[in-house]
DOMARPA-151695 format. One record per residue (C-alpha): residue number from 1; residue in three letters; x, y, z. Coordinates in steps of 0.2 Angstrom, whole numbers. Example, Ala and Ser with C-alpha at 12.3 -4.5 7.8 and 13.67 -1.06 7.14 Angstrom:
// DOMARPA-151695
REC   i  aa    px    py    pz
REC   1 ALA    62   -22    39
REC   2 SER    68    -5    36
***
This chain:
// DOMARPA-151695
REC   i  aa    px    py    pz
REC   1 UNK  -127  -362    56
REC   2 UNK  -117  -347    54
REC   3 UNK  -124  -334    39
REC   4 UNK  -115  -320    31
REC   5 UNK  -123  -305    23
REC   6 UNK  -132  -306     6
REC   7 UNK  -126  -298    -8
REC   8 UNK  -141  -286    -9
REC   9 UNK  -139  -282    10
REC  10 UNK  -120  -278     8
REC  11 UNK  -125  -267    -6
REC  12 UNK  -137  -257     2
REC  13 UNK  -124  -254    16
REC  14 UNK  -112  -248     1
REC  15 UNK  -126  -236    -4
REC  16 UNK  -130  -230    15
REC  17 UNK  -112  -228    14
REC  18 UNK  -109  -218    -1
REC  19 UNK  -124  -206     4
REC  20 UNK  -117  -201    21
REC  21 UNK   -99  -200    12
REC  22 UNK  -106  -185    -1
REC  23 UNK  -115  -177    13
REC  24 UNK  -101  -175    22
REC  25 UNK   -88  -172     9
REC  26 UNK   -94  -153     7
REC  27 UNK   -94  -150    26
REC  28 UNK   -75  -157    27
REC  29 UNK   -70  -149    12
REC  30 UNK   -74  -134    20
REC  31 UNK   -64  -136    35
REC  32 UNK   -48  -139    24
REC  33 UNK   -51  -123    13
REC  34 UNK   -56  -113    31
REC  35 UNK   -39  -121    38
REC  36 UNK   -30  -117    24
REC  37 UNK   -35   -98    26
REC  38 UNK   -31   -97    42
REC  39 UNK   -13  -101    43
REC  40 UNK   -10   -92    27
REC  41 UNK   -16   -76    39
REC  42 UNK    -4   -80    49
REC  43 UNK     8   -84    40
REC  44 UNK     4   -66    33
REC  45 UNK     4   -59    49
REC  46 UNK    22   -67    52
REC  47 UNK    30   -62    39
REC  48 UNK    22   -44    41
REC  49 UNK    31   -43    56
REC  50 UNK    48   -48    52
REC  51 UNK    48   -36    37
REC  52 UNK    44   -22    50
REC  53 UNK    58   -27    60
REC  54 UNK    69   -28    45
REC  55 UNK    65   -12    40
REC  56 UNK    67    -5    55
REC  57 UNK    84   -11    60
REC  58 UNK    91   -11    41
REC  59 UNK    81    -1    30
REC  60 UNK    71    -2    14
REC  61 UNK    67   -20    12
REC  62 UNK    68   -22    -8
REC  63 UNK    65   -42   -14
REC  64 UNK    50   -47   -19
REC  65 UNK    52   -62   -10
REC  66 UNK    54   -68     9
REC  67 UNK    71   -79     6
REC  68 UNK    83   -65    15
REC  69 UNK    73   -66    30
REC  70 UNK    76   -83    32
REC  71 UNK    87   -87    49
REC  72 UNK    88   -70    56
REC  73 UNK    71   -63    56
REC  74 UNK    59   -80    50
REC  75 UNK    64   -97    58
REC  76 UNK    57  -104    39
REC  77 UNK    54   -98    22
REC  78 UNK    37  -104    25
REC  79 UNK    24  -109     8
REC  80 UNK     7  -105     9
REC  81 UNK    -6  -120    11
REC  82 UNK    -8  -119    -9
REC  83 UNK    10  -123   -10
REC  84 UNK    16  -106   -18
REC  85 UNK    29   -96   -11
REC  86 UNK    23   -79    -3
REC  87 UNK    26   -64   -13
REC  88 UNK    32   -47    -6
REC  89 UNK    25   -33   -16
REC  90 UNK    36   -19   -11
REC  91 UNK    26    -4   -21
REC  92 UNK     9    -6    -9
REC  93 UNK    20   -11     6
REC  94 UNK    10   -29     8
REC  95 UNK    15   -47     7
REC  96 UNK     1   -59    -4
REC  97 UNK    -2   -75    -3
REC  98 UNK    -9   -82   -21
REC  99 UNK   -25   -90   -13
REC 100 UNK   -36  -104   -17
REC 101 UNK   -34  -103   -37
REC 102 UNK   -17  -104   -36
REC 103 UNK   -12   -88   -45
REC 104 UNK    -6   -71   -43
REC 105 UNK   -12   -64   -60
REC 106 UNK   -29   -68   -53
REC 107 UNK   -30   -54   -38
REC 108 UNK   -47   -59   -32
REC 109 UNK   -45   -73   -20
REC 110 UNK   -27   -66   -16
REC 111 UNK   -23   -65     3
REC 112 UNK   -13   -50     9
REC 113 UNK    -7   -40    25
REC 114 UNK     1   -24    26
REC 115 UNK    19   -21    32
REC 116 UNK    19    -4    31
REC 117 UNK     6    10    34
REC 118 UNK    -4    15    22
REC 119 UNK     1    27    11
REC 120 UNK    -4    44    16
REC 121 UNK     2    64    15
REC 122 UNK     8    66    35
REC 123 UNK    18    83    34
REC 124 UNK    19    99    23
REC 125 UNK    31   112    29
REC 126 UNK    34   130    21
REC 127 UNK    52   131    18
REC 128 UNK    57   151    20
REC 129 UNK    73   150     8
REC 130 UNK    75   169     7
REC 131 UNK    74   173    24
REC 132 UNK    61   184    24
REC 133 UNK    48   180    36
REC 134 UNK    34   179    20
REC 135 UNK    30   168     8
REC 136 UNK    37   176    -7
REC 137 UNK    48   171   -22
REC 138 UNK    63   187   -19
REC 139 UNK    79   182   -26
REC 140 UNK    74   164   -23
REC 141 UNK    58   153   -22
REC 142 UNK    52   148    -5
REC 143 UNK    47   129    -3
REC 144 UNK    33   118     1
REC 145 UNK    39   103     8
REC 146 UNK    26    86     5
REC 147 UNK    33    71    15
REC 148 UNK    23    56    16
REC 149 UNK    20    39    27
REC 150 UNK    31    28    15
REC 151 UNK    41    28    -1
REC 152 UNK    35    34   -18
REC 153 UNK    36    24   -32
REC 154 UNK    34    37   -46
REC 155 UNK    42    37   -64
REC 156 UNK    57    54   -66
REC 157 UNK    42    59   -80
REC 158 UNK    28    60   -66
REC 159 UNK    39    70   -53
REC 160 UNK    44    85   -64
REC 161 UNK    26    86   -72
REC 162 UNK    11    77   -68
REC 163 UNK    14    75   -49
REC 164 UNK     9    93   -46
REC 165 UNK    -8    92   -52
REC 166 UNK   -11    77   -38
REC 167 UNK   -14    91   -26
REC 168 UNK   -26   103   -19
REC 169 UNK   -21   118    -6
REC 170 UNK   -35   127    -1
REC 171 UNK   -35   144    13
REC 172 UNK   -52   147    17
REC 173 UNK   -55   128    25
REC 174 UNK   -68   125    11
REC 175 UNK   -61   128    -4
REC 176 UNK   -50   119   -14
REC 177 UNK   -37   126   -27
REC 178 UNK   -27   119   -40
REC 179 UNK    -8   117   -32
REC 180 UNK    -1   122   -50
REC 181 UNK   -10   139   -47
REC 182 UNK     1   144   -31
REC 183 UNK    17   132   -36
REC 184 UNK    30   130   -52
REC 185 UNK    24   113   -59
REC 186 UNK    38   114   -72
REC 187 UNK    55   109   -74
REC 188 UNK    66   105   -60
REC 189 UNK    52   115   -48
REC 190 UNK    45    98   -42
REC 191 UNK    58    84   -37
REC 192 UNK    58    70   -22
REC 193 UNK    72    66    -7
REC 194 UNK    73    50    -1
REC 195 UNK    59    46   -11
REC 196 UNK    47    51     2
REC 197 UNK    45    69     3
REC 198 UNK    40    79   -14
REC 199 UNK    48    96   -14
REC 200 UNK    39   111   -23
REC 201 UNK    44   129   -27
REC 202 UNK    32   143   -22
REC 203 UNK    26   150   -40
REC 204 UNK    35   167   -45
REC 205 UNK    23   181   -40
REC 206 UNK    13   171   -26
REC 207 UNK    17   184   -12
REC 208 UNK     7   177     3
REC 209 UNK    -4   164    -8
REC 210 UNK    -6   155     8
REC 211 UNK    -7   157    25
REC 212 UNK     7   147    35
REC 213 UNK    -1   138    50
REC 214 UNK   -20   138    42
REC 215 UNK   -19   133    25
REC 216 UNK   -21   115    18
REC 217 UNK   -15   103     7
REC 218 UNK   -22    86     2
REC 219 UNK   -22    73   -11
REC 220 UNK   -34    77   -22
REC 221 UNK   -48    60   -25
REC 222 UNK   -45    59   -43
REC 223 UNK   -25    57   -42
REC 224 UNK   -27    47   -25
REC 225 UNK   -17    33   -35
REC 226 UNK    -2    47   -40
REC 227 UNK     5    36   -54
REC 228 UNK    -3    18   -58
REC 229 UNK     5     5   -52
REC 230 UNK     4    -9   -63
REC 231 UNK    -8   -22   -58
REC 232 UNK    -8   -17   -41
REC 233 UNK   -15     4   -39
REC 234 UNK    -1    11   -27
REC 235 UNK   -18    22   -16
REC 236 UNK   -15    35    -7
REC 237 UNK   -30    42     7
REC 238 UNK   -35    57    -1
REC 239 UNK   -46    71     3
REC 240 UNK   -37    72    22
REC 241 UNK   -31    90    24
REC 242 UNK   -13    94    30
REC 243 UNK   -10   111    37
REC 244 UNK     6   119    31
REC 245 UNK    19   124    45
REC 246 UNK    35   133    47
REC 247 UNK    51   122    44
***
């Protein structure tokens, strides 16, 4: 005579059942969420490269999106594992995925990978515009040349002011002085070209306030941002000395 299974029997197989299920469910959920992470960092690390190509072939990539890189330099417009499109944030030089939450307003489980370098002071060069052979201000201010790893993004207000107290010149290699003191930090004396190198006119009166070839400059810590940048701080490495040179 053939038997089936009772009901309690077929019920305490449910239950094994359901135990086993929850004990595993946290296990596999993070699988997924680990999976998910790793082909957003891809997907970051992609894209990442396809805006290095673009700006090096066509310039200054400027969306905040990754849809004009479809085709030529992306095979896909690809959508992270949370289903948000990826974000280009032009500012920091990074693309950002949103993360797990979902959301960009949230930054802190936001995934992200630099395109660019970081943002850093790399040259500063004395600009001898009188001809003199010394840094002087005679008939016309000499100039200190600032160029830096990537583009600024600074407000018209913070170039002609503020920007020149973001610096620290120093000639003794320990020492560090106030940029203001040796430069004109008014007006039309501080401006930007191609918006990656700050210009500054040697102060009238500064005859030889620093020596070419040993003196410093550097991002001061307390201005390493240069301007806020909205949600995101646009920082720059500070406290690394650049020695001024000749032109």
């Amino acid at each position: 005579m053939r038997r089936g299974f009772t009901l309690i029997e077929l019920l305490v197989v449910i239950t094994i059942l359901a135990v086993l299920a929850g004990a595993a469910m946290p296990y596999v959920q993070s699988y997924v969420e680990e999976s998910r992470l790793a082909k957003a960092k891809t997907d970051l690390e992609e894209i990442a490269r396809a805006l290095i190509v673009y700006e090096t072939r066509e310039g200054e990539y400027n969306q905040g999106d990754v849809s004009i890189l479809t085709g030529r330099y992306l095979n896909k417009s690809p959508i992270d594992p949370w289903g948000k499109a990826y974000r280009v944030a032009t500012a920091e030089g990074i693309v950002v995925s949103c993360g797990p939450d979902r959301s960009f307003e949230d930054a802190d489980d936001n995934l992200f990978y630099p395109y660019q370098p970081p943002l850093a002071l790399v040259q500063v060069k004395w600009v001898d515009k009188n001809n003199s052979g010394a840094v002087d201000t005679q008939n016309i201010n000499d100039e200190l040349h600032l160029l830096f790893s990537r583009k600024l993004k600074c407000a018209t207000s913070t170039i002609t002011g503020k920007l020149g107290e973001c610096f620290g010149i120093s000639t003794d290699g320990a020492s560090i002085a106030s940029i203001p003191a040796v430069v004109d930090s008014t007006g039309d004396a501080i401006r930007m070209v191609a918006s990656r190198t700050v210009i500054l006119k040697v102060l009238t009166g500064s005859q030889n306030a620093f020596l070419v070839g040993s003196s410093t400059i550097q991002v001061l810590e307390g201005h390493k941002t240069l301007i806020d940048m909205a949600a995101v701080p646009n920082f720059c490495i500070s406290s690394q000395p650049v020695i001024i040179l000749p032109q």
